[in-house]
C-alpha positions in Angstrom: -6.6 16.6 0.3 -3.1 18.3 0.3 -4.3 21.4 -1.6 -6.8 22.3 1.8 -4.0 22.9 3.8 -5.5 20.5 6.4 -3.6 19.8 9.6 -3.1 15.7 10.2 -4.2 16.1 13.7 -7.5 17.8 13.2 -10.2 15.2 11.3 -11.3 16.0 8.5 -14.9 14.1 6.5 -15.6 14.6 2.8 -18.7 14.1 1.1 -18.4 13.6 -2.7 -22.0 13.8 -4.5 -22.0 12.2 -7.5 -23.8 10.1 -10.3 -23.5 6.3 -9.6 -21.1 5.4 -12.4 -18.7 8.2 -11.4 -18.6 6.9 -8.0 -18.1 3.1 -9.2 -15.2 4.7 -11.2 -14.0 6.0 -8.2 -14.2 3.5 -6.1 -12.4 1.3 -8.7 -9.2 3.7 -8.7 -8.7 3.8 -5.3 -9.6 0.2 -4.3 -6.8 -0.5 -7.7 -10.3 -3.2 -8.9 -10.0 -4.9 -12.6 -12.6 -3.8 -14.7 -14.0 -7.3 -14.8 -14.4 -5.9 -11.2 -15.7 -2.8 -11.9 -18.0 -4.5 -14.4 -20.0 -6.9 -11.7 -20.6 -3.6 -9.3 -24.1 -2.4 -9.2 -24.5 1.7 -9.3 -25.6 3.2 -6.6 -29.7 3.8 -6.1 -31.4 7.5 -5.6 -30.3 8.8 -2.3 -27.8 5.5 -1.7 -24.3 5.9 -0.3 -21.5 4.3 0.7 -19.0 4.5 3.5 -15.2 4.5 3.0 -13.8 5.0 6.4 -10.1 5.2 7.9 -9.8 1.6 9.3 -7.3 1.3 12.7 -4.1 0.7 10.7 -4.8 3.5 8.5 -5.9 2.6 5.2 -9.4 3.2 3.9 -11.8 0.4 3.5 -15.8 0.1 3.1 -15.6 -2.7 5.1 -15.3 -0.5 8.2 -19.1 1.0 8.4 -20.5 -1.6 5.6 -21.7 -5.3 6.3 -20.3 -8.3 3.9 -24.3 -8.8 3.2 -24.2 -4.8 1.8 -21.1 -5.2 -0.3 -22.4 -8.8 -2.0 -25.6 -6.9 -2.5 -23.3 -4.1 -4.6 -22.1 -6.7 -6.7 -18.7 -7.1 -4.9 -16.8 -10.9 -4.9 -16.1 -12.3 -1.9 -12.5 -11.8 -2.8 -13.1 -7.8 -2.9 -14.6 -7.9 0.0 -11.8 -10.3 1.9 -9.7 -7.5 0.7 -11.9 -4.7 2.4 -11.5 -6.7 5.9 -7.7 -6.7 5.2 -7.8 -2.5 4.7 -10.0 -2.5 8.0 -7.6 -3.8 10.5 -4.2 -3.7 8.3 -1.2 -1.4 9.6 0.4 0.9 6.8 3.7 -1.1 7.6 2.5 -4.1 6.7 1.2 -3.1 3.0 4.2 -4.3 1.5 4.0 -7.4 2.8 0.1 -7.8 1.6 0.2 -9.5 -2.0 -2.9 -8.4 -3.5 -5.0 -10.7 -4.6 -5.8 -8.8 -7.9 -2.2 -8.9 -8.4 -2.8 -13.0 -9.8 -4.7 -11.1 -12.9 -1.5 -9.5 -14.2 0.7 -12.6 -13.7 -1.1 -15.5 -14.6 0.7 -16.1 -17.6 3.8 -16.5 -15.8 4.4 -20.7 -15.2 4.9 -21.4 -11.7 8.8 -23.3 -11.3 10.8 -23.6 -8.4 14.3 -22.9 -8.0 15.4 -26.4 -8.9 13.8 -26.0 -11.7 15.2 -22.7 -12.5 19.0 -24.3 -11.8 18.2 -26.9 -13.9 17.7 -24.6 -16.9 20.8 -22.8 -16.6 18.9 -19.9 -16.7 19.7 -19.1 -13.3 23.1 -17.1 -12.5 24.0 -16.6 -9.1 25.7 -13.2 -7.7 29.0 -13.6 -6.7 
């Protein structure tokens, strides 16, 4: 949206026509969604649409103009859509502090230990 030259205090609404899979691909890049994700999603009908609007914290959710009955009906997980009520009301300070839930896919191999166990090990060297 930088290339239009658009001034932050005037609002601004795009409209992006496109085939169903396209849009599920899109969707799926800016939402960060696993293709396991992306695979359960349902494309979008003749004529069908959805919503991604700036929630009051700033970020971008569907959640904002679209009921929890609409997104299961897409083929979202109650997790996705958990998520989508998180972008809704979440401040852009606060993103840092929000551990993704998809963020469990890309770790799960890692054991859980705590710092006992850690110290126990002698694999843990403290800073001086």
């Amino acid at each position: 949206m930088n290339r239009h030259h658009h001034n932050p205090n005037e609002e601004l609404n795009l409209v992006i026509v496109s085939h169903g899979l396209a849009s599920r691909v899109f969707l799926m890049k800016w939402f960060k969604w696993t293709v396991e994700q992306f695979e359960y999603l349902n494309n979008l009908g003749n004529c069908e649409f959805r919503v991604m609007e700036l929630g009051a914290g700033g970020e971008y959710s569907l959640a904002v103009h679209h009921t929890d009955e609409e997104m299961l009906e897409w083929g979202m997980s109650p997790e996705m859509i958990a998520d989508q009520k998180w972008r809704a009301n979440a401040n852009r300070g606060t993103l840092n502090d929000h551990c993704p839930w998809y963020l469990d896919a890309f770790f799960d191999h890692l054991a859980d230990s705590n710092d006992e166990d850690v110290k126990s090990n002698n694999s843990y060297l403290p800073l001086a």
